[in-house]
C-alpha positions in Angstrom: 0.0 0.0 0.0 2.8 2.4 0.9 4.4 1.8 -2.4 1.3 2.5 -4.1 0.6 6.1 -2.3 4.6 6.6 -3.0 3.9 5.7 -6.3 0.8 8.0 -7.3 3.0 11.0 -4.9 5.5 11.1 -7.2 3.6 10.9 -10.6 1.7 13.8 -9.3 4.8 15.4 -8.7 5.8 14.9 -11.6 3.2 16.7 -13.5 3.7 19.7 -11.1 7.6 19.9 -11.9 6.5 19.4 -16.1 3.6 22.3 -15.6 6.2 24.7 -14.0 8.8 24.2 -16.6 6.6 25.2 -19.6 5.1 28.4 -17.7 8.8 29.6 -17.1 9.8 28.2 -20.4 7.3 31.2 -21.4 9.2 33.7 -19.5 12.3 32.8 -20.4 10.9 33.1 -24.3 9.9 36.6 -23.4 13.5 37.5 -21.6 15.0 35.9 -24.5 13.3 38.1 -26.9 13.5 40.8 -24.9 17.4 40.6 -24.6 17.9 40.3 -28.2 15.5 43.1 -28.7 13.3 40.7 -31.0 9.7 42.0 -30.4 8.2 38.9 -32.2 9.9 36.2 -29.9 8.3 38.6 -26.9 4.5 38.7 -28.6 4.5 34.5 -29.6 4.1 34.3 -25.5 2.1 37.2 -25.2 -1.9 37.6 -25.6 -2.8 39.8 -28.1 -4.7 42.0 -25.1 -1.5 41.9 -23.2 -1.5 44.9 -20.3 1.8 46.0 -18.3 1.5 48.5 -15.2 4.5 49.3 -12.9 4.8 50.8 -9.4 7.3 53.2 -9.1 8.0 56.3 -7.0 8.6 60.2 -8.1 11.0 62.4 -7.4 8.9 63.4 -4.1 8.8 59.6 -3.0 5.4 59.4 -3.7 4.3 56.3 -5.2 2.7 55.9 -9.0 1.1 53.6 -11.2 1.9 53.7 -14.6 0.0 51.8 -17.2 1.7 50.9 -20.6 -0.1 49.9 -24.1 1.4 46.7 -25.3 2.0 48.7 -28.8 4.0 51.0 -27.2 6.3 48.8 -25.4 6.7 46.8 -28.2 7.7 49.6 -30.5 10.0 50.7 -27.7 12.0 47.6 -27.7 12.1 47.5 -31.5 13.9 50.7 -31.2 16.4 50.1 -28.9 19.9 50.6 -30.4 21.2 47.6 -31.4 24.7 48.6 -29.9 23.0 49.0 -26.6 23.1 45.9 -24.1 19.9 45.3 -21.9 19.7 42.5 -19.7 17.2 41.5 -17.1 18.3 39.2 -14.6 15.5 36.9 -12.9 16.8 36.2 -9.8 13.8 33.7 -8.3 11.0 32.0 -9.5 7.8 31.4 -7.7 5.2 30.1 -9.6 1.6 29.2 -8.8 -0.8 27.5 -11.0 -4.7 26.0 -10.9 -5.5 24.2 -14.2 -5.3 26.8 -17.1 -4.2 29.9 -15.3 -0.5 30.6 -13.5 0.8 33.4 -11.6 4.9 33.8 -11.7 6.9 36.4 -9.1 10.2 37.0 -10.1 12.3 39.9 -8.5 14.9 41.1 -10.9 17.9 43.4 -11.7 17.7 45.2 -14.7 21.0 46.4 -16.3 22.2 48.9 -18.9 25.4 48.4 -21.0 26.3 45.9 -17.7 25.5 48.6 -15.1 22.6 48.0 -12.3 19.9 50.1 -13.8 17.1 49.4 -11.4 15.6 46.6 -9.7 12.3 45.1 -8.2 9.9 42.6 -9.0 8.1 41.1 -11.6 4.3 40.0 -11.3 3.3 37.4 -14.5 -0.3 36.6 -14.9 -0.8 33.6 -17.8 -3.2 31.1 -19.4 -2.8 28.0 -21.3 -3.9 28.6 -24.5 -4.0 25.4 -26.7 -0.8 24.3 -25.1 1.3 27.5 -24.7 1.5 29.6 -21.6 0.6 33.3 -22.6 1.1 36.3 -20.7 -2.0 38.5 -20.6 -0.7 40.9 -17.5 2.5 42.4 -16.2 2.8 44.2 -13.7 6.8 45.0 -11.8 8.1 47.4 -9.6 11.2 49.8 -10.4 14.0 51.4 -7.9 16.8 53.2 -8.7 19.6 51.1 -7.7 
């Protein structure tokens, strides 16, 4: 009997370690893209309604919530200089999942040229759709490092 509960314990865990791979394979897909400034690796793991919002604070310390169109981002990545090195470092994954839908944390350093830029953390809200995880919301906080 033991075996058996053993047995069914790890196939189910299994499935759990499987089902977290492909939603971070997704994130790494968009990181990927994002690094090589390829705005068509970003969108094939992004919903075509696709919102981003950040928390930040102004100058006076106060803090603000900015809201992005997923046009505009894209466009803005498409025109980073190609001689200009961007790299976001994921430093943790925590990821959380219920059937079709997944939430992923992931606090980050974002550097410029290989200088700290800013850091925070990354909120990812997906879905399954037909097989590949898609990221419909984004939502991260900045500070100056």
């Amino acid at each position: 009997m033991r075996k058996l509960v053993l047995l069914a314990l790890l196939l189910c865990m299994q499935g759990v370690f499987a089902q977290n791979k492909e939603i971070q394979q997704s994130i790494d897909t968009f990181f990927e893209g994002l690094h090589n400034k390829d705005v068509e690796k970003i969108q094939s793991v992004c919903d075509s309604e696709l919102m981003l919002q950040s928390v930040s604070r102004n100058e006076k310390g106060e803090v603000m919530l900015t809201t992005d169109q997923a046009s505009k981002f894209f466009a803005a990545i498409a025109a980073v200089p190609k001689e200009l090195e961007i790299q976001e470092k994921l430093l943790e994954y925590k990821i959380q999942f219920d059937g079709a839908m997944a939430h992923v944390w992931t606090p980050y350093e974002f550097y410029v040229d290989g200088k700290l830029s800013h850091k925070g953390v990354n909120s990812f809200q997906l879905y399954n759709d037909k097989g590949t995880w898609k990221i419909v919301y984004i939502i991260d906080t900045r500070e100056k490092a």
